[in-house]
PDB file of the backbone (N, CA, C, O) and the ligand in Angstrom, with CONECT records:
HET     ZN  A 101       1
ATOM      1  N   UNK A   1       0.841  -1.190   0.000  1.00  0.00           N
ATOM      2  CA  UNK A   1       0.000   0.000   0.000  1.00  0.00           C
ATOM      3  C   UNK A   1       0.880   1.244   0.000  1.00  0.00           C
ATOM      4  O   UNK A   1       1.838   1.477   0.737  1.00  0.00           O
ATOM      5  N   UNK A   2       0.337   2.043  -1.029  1.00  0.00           N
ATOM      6  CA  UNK A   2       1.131   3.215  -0.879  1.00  0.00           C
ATOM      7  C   UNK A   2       0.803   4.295  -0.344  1.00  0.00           C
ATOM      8  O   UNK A   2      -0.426   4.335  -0.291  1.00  0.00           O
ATOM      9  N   UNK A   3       1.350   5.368   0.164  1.00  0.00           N
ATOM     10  CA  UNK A   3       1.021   6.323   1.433  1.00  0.00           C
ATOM     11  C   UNK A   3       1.849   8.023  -0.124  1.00  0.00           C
ATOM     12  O   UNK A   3       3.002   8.329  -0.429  1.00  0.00           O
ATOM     13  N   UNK A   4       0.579   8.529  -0.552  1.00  0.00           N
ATOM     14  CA  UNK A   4       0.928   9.935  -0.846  1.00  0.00           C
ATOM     15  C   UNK A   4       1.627  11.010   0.254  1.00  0.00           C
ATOM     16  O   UNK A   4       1.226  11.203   1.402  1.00  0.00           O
ATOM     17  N   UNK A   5       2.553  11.529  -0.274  1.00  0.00           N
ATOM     18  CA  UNK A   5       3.232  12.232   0.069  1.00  0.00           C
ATOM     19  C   UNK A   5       3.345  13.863  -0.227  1.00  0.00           C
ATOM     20  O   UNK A   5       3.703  14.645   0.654  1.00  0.00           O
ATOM     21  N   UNK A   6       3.032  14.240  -1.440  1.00  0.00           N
ATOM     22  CA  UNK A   6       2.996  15.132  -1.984  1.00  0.00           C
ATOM     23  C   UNK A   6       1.709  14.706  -3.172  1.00  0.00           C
ATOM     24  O   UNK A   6       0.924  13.760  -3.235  1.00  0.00           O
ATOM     25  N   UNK A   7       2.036  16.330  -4.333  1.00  0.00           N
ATOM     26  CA  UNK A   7       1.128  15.934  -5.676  1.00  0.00           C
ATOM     27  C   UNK A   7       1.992  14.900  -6.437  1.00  0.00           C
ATOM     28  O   UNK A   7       1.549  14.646  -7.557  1.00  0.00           O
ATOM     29  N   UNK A   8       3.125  14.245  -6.087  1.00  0.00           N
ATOM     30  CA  UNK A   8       4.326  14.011  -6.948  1.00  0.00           C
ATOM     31  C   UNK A   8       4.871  13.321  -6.467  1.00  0.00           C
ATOM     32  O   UNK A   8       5.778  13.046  -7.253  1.00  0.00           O
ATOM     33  N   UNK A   9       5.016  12.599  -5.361  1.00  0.00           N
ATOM     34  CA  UNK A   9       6.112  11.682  -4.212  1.00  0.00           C
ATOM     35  C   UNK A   9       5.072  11.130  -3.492  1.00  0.00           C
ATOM     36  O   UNK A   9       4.340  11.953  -2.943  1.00  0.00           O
ATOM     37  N   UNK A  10       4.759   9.765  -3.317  1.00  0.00           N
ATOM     38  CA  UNK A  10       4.731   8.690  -2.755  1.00  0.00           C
ATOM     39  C   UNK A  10       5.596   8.093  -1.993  1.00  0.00           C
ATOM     40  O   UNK A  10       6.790   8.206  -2.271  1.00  0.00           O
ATOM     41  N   UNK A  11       5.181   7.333  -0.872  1.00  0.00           N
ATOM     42  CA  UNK A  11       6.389   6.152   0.105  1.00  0.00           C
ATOM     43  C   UNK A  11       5.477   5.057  -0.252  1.00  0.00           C
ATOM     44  O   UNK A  11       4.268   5.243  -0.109  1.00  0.00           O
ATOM     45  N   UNK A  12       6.034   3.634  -0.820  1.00  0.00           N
ATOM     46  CA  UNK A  12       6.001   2.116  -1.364  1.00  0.00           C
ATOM     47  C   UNK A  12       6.987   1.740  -0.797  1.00  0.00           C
ATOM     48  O   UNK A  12       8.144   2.160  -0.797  1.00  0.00           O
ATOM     49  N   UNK A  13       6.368   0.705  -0.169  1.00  0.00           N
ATOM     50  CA  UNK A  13       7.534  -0.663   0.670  1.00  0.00           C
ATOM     51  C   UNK A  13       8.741   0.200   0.915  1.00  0.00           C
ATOM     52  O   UNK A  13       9.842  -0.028   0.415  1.00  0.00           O
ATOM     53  N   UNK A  14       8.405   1.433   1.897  1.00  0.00           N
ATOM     54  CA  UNK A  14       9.949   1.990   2.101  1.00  0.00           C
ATOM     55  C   UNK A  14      10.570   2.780   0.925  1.00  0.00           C
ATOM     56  O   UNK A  14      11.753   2.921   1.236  1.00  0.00           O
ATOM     57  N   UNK A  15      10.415   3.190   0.083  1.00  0.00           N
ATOM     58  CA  UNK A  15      10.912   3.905  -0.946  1.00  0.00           C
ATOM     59  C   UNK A  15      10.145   4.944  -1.510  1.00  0.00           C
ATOM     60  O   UNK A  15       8.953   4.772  -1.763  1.00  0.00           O
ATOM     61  N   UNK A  16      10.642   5.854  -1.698  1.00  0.00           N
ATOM     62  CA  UNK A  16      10.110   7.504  -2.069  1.00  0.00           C
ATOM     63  C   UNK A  16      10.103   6.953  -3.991  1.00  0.00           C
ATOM     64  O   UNK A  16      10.943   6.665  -4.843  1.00  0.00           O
ATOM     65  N   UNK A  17       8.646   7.058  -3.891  1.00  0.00           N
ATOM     66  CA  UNK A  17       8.637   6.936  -5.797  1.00  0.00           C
ATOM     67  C   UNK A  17       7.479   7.827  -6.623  1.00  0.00           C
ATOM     68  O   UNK A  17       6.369   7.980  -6.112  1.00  0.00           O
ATOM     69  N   UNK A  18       7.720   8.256  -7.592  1.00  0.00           N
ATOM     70  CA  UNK A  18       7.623   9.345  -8.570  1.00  0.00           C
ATOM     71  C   UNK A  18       5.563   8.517  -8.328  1.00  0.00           C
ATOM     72  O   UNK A  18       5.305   7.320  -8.203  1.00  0.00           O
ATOM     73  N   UNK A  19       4.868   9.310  -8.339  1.00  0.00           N
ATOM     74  CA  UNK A  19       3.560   9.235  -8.293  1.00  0.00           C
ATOM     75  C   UNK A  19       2.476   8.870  -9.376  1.00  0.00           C
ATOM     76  O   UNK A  19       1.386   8.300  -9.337  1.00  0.00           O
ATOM     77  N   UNK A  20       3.199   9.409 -10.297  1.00  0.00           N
ATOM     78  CA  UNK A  20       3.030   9.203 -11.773  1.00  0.00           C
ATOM     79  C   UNK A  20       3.690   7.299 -12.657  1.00  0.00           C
ATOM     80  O   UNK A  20       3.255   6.700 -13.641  1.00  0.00           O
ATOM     81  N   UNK A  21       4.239   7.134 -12.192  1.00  0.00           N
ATOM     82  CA  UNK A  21       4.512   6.204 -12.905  1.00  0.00           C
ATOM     83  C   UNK A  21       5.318   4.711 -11.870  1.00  0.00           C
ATOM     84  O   UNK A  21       5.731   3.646 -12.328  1.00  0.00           O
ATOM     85  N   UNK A  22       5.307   5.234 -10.231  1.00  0.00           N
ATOM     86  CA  UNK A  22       6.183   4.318  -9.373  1.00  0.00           C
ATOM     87  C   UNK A  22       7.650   4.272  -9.246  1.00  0.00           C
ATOM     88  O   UNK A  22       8.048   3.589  -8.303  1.00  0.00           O
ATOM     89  N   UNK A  23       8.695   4.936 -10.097  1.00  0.00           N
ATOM     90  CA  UNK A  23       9.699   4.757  -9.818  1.00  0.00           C
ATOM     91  C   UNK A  23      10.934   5.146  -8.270  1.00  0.00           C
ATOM     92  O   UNK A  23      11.265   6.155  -7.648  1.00  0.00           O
ATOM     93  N   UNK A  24      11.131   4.253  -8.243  1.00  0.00           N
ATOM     94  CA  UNK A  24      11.917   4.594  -6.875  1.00  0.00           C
ATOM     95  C   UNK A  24      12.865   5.302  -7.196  1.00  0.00           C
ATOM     96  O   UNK A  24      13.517   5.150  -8.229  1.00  0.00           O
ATOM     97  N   UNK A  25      13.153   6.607  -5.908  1.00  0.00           N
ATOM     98  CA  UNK A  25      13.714   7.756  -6.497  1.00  0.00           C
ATOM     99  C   UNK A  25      14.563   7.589  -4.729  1.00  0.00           C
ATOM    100  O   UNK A  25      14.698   8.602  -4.044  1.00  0.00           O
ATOM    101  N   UNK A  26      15.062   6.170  -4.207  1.00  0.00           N
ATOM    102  CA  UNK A  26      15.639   6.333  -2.481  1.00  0.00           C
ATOM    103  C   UNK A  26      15.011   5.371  -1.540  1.00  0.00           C
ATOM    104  O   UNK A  26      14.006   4.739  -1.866  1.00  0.00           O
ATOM    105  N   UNK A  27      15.448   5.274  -0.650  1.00  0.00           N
ATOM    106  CA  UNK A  27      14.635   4.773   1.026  1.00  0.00           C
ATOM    107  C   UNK A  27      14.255   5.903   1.364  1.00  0.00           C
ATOM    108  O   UNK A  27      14.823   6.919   0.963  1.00  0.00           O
ATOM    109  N   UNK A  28      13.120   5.917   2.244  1.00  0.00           N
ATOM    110  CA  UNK A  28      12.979   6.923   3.176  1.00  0.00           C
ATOM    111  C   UNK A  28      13.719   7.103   3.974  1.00  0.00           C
ATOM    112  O   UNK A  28      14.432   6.254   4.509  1.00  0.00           O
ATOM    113  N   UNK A  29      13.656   8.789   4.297  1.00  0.00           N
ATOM    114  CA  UNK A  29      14.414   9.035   5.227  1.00  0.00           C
ATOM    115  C   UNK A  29      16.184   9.545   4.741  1.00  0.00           C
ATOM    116  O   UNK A  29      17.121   9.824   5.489  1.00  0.00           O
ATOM    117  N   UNK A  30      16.153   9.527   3.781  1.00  0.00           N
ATOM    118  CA  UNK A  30      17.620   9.975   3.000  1.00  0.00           C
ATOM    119  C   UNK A  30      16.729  10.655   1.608  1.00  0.00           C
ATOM    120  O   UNK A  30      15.687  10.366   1.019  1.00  0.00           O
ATOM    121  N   UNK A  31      17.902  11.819   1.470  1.00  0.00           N
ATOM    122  CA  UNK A  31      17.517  12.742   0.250  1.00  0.00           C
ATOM    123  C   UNK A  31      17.457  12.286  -1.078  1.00  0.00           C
ATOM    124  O   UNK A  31      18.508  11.889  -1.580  1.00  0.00           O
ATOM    125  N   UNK A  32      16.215  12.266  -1.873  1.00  0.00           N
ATOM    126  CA  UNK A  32      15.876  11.910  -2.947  1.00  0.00           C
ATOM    127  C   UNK A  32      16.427  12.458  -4.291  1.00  0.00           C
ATOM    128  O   UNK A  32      16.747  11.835  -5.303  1.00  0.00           O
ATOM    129  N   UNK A  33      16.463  14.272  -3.941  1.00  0.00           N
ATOM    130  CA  UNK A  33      17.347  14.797  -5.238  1.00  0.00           C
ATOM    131  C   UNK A  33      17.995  14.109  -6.214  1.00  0.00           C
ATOM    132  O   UNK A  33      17.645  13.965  -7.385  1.00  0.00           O
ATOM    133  N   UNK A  34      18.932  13.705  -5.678  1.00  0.00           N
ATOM    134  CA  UNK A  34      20.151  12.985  -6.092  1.00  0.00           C
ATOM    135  C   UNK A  34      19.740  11.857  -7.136  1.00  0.00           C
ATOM    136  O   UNK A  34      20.603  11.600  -7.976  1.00  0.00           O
ATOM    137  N   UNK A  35      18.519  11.130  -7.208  1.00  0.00           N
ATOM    138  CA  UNK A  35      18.044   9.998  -7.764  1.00  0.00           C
ATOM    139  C   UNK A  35      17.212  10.846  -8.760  1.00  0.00           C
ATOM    140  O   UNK A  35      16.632   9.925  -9.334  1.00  0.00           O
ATOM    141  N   UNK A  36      16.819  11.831  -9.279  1.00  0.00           N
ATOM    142  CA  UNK A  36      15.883  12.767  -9.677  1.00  0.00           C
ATOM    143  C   UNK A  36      17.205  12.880 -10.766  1.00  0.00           C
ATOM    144  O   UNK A  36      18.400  12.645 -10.589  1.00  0.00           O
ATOM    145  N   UNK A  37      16.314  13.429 -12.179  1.00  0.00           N
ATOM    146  CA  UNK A  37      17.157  13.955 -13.165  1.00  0.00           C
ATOM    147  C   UNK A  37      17.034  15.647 -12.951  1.00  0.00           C
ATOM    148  O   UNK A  37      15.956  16.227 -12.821  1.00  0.00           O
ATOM    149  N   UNK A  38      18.155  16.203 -12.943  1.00  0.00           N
ATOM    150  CA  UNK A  38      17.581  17.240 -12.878  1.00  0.00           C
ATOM    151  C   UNK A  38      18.211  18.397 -14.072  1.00  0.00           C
ATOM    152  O   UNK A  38      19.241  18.050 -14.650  1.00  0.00           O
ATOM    153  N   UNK A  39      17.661  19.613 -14.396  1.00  0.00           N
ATOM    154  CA  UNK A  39      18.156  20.608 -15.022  1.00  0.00           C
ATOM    155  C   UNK A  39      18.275  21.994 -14.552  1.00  0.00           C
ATOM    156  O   UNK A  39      17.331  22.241 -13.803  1.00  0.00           O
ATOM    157  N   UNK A  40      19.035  22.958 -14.691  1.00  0.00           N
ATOM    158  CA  UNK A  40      19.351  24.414 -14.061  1.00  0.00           C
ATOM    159  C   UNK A  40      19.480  24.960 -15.205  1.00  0.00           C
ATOM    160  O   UNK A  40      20.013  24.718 -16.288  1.00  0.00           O
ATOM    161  N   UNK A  41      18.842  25.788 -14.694  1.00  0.00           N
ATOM    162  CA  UNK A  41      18.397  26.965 -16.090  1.00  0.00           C
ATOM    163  C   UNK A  41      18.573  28.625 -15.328  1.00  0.00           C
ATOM    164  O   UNK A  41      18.056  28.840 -14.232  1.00  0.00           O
ATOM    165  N   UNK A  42      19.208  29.503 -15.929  1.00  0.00           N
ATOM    166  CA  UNK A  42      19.454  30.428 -15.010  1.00  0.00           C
ATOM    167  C   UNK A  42      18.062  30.998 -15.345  1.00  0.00           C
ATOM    168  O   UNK A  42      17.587  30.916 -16.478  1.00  0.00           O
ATOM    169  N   UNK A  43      17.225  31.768 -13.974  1.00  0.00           N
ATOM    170  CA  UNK A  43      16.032  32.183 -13.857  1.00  0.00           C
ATOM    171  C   UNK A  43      16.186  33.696 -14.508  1.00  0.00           C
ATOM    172  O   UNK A  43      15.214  34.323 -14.087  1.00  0.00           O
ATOM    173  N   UNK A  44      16.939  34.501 -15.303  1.00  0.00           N
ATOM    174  CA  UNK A  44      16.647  35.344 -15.880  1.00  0.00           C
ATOM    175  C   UNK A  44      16.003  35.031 -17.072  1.00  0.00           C
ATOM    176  O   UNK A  44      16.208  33.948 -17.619  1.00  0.00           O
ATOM    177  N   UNK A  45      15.323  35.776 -17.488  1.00  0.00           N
ATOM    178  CA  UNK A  45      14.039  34.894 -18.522  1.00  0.00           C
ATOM    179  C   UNK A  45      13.528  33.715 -18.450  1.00  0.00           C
ATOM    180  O   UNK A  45      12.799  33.057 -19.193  1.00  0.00           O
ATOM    181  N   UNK A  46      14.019  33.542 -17.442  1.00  0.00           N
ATOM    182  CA  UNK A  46      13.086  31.987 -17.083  1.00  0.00           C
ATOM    183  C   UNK A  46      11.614  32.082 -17.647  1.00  0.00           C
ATOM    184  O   UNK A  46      11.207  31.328 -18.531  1.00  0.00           O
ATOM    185  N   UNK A  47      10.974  32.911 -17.156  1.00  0.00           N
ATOM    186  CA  UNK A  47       9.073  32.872 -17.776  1.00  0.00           C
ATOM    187  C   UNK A  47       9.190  33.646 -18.468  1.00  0.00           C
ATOM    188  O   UNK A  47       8.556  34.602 -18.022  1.00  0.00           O
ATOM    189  N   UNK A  48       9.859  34.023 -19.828  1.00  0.00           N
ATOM    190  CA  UNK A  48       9.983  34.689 -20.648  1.00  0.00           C
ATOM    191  C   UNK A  48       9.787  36.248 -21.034  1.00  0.00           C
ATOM    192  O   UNK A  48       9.645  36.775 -22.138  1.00  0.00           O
ATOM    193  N   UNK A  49       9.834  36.842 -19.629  1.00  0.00           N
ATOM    194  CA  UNK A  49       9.708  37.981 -19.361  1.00  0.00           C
ATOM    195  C   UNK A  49      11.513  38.121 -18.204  1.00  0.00           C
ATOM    196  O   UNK A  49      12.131  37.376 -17.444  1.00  0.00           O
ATOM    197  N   UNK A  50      11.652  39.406 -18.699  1.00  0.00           N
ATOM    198  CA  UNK A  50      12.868  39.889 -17.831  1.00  0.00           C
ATOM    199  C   UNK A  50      13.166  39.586 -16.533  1.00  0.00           C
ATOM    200  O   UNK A  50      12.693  40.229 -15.596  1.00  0.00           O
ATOM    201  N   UNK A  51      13.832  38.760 -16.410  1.00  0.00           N
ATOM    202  CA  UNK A  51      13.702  38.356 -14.499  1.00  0.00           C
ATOM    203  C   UNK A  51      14.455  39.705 -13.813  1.00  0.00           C
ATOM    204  O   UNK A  51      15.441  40.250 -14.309  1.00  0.00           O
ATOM    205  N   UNK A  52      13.872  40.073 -12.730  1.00  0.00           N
ATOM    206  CA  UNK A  52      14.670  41.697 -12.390  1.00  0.00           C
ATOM    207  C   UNK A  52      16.040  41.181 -10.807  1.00  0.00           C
ATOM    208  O   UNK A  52      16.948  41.732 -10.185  1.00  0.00           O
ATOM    209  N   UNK A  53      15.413  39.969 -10.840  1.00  0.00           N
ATOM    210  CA  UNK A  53      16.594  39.330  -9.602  1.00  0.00           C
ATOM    211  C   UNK A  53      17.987  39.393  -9.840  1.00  0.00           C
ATOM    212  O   UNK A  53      18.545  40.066 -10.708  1.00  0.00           O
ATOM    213  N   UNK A  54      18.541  38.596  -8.952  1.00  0.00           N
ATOM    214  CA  UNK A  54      19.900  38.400  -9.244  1.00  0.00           C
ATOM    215  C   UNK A  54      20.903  37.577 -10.662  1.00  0.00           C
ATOM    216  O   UNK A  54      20.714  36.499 -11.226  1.00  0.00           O
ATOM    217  N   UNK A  55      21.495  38.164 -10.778  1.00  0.00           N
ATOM    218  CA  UNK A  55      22.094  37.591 -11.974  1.00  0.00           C
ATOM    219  C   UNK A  55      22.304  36.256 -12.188  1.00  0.00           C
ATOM    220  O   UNK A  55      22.226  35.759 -13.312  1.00  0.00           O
ATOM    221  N   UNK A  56      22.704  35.299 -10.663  1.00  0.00           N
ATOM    222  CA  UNK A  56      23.156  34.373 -10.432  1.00  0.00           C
ATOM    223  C   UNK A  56      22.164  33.056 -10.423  1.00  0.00           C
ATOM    224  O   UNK A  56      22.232  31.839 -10.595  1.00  0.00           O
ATOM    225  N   UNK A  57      21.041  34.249 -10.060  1.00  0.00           N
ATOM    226  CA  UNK A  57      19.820  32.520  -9.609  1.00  0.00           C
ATOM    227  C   UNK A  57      19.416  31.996 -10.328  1.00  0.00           C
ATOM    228  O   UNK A  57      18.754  32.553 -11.204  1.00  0.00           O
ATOM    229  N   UNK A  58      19.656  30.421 -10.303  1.00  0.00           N
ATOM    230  CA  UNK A  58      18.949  29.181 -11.300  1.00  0.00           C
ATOM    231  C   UNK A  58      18.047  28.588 -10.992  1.00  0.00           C
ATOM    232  O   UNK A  58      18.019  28.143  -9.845  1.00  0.00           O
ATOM    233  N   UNK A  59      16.968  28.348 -11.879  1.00  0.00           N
ATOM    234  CA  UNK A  59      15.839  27.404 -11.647  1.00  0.00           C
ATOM    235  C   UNK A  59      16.504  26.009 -11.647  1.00  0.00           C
ATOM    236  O   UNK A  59      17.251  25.700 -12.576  1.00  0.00           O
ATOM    237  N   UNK A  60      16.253  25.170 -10.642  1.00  0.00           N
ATOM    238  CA  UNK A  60      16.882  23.732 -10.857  1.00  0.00           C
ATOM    239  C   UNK A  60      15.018  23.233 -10.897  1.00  0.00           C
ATOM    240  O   UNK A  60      14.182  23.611 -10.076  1.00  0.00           O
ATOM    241  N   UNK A  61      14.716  22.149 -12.302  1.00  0.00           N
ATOM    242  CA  UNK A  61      13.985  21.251 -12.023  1.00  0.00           C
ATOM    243  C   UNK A  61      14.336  19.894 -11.525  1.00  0.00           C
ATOM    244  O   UNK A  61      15.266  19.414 -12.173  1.00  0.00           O
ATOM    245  N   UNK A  62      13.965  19.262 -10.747  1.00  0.00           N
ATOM    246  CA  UNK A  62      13.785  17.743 -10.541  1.00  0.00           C
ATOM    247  C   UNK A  62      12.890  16.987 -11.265  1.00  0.00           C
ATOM    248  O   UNK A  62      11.699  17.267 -11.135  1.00  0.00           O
ATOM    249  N   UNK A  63      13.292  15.859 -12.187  1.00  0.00           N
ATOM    250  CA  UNK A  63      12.249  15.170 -12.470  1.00  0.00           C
ATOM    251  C   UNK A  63      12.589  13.733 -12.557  1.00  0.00           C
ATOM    252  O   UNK A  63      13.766  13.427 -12.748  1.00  0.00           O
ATOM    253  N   UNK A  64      11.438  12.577 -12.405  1.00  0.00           N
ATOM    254  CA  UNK A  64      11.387  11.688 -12.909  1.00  0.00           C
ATOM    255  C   UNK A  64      12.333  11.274 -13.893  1.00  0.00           C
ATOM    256  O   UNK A  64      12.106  11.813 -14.976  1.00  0.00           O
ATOM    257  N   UNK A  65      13.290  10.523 -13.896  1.00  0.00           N
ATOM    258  CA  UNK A  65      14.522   9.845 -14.329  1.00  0.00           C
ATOM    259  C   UNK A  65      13.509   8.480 -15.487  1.00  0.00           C
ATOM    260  O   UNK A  65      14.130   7.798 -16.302  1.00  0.00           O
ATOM    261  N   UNK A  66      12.513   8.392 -15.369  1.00  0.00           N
ATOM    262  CA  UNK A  66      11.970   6.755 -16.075  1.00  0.00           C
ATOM    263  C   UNK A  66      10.988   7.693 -16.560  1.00  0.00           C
ATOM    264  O   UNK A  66      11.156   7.730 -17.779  1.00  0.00           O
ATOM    265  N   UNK A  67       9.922   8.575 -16.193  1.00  0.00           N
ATOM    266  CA  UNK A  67       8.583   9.190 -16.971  1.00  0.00           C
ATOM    267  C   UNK A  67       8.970  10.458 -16.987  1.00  0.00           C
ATOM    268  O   UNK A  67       8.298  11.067 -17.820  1.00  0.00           O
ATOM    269  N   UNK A  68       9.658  11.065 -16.511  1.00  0.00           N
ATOM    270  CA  UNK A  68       9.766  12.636 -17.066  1.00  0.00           C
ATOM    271  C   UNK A  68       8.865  13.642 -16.256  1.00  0.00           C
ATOM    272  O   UNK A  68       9.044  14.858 -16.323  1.00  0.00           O
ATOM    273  N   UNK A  69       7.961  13.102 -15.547  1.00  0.00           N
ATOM    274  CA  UNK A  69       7.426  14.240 -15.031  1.00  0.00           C
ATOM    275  C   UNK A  69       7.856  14.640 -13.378  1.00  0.00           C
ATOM    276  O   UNK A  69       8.088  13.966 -12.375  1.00  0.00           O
ATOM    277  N   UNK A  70       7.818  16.372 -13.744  1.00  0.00           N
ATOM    278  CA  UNK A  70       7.909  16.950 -13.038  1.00  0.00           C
ATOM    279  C   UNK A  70       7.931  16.787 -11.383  1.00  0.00           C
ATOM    280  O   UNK A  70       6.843  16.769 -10.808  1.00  0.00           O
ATOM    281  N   UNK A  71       9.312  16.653 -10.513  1.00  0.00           N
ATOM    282  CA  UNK A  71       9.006  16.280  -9.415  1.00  0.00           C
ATOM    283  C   UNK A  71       8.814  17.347  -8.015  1.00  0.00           C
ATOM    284  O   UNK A  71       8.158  17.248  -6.978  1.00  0.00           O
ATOM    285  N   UNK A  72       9.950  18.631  -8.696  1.00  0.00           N
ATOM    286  CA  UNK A  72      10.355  19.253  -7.808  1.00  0.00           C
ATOM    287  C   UNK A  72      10.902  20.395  -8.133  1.00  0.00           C
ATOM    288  O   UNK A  72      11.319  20.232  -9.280  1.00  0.00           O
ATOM    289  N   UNK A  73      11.181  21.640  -7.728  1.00  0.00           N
ATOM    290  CA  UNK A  73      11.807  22.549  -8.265  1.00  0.00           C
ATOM    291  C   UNK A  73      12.128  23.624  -7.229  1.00  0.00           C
ATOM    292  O   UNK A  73      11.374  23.943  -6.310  1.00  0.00           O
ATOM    293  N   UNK A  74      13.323  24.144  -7.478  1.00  0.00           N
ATOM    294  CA  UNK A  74      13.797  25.710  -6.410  1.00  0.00           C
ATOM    295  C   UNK A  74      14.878  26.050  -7.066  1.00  0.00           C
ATOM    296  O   UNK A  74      15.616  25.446  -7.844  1.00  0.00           O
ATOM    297  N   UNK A  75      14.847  27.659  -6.408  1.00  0.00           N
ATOM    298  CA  UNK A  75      15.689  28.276  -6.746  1.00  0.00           C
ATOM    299  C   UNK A  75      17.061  28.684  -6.019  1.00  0.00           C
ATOM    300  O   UNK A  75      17.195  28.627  -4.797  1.00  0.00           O
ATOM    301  N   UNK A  76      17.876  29.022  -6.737  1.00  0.00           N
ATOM    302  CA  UNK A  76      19.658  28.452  -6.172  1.00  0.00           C
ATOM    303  C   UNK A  76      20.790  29.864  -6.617  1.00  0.00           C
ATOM    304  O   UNK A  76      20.597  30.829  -7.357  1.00  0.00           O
ATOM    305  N   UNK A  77      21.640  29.570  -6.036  1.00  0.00           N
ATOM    306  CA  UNK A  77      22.336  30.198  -6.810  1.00  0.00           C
ATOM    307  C   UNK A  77      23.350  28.692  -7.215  1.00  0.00           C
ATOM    308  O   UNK A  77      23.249  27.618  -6.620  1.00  0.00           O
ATOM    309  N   UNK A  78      24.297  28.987  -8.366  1.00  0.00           N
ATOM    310  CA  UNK A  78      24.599  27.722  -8.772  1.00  0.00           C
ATOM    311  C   UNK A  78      25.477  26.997  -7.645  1.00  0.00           C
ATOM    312  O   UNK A  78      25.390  25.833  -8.038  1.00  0.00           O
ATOM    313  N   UNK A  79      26.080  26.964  -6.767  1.00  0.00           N
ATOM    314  CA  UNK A  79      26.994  26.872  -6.044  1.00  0.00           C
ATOM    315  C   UNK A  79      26.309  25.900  -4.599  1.00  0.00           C
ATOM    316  O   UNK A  79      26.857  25.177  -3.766  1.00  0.00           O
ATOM    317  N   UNK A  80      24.552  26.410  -4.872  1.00  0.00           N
ATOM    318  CA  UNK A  80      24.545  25.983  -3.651  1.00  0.00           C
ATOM    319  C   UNK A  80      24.110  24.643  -3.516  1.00  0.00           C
ATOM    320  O   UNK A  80      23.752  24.209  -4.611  1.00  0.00           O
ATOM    321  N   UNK A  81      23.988  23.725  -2.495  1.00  0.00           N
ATOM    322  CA  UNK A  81      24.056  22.223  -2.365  1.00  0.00           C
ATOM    323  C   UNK A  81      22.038  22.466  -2.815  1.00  0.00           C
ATOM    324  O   UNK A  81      21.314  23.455  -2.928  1.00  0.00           O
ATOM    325  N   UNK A  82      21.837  21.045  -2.937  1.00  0.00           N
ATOM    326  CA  UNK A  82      20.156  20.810  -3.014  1.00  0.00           C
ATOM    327  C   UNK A  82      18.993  20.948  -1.721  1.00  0.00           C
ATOM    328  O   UNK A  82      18.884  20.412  -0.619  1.00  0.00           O
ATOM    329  N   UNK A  83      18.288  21.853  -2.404  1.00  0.00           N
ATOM    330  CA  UNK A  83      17.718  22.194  -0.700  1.00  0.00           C
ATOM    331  C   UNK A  83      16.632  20.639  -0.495  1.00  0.00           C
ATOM    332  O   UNK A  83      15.449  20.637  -0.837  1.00  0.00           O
ATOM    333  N   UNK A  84      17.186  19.684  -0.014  1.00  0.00           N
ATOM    334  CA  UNK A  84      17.027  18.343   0.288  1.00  0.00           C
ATOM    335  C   UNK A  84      15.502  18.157   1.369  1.00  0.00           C
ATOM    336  O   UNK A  84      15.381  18.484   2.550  1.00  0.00           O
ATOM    337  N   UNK A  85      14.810  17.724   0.740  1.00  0.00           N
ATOM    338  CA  UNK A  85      13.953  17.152   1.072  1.00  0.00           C
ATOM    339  C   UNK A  85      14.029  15.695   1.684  1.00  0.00           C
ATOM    340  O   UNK A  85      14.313  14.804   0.884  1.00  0.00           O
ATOM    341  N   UNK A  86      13.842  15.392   2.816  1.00  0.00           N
ATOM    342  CA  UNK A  86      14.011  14.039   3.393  1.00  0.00           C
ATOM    343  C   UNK A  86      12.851  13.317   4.158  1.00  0.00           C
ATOM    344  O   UNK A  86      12.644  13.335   5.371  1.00  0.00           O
ATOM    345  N   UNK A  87      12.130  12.668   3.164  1.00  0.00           N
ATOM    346  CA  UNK A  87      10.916  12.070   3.639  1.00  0.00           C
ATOM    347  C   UNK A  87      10.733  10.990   4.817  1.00  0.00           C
ATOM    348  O   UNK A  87      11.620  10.202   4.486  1.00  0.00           O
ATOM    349  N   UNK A  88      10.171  10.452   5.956  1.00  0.00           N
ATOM    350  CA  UNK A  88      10.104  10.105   6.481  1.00  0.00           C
ATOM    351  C   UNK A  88       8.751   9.282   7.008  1.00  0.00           C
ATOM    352  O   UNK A  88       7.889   9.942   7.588  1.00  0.00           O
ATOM    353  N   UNK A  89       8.577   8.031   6.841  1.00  0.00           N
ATOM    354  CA  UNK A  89       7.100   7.184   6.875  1.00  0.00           C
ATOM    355  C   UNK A  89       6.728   7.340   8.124  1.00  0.00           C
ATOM    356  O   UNK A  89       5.673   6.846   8.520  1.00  0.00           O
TER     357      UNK A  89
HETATM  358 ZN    ZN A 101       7.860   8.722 -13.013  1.00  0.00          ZN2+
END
């Protein structure tokens, strides 16, 4: 039985998996990022309008490594570690 977590993250038999399609993305309780495909895109024009922020900040998406969809997303400057989410059953 699986236990929702988010719109996007599920816990199955102990493992954090993509909601959309089941893939295990970890155990609970340790950071999932890392198992996530992800991309950084610097957030100036990110939504296709002038971003007026800092020069530096990137959109990082997380996604699904097996279906592609969308798991997770924040903003960074490039340097900084993954702001880690650590699920817990
Ligand atoms: Zn998936």
């Amino acid at each position: 039985m699986s236990r929702r977590f988010s719109t996007t993250l599920e816990i199955e038999g102990g493992e954090i998996c993509c909601r959309k399609c089941g893939h295990a993305l970890g155990p609970v309780g340790a950071p999932w990022k890392g198992h996530a495909a992800m991309t950084e895109i610097p957030m100036r024009g990110a939504a296709g309008v002038p971003y007026s922020g800092g020069e530096r900040v990137v959109l990082r998406r997380f996604a699904c490594p097996a279906c592609g969809a969308l798991l997770d997303s924040e903003t960074a400057l490039p340097e900084d570690p993954f702001l880690d989410d650590v699920l817990f059953d």
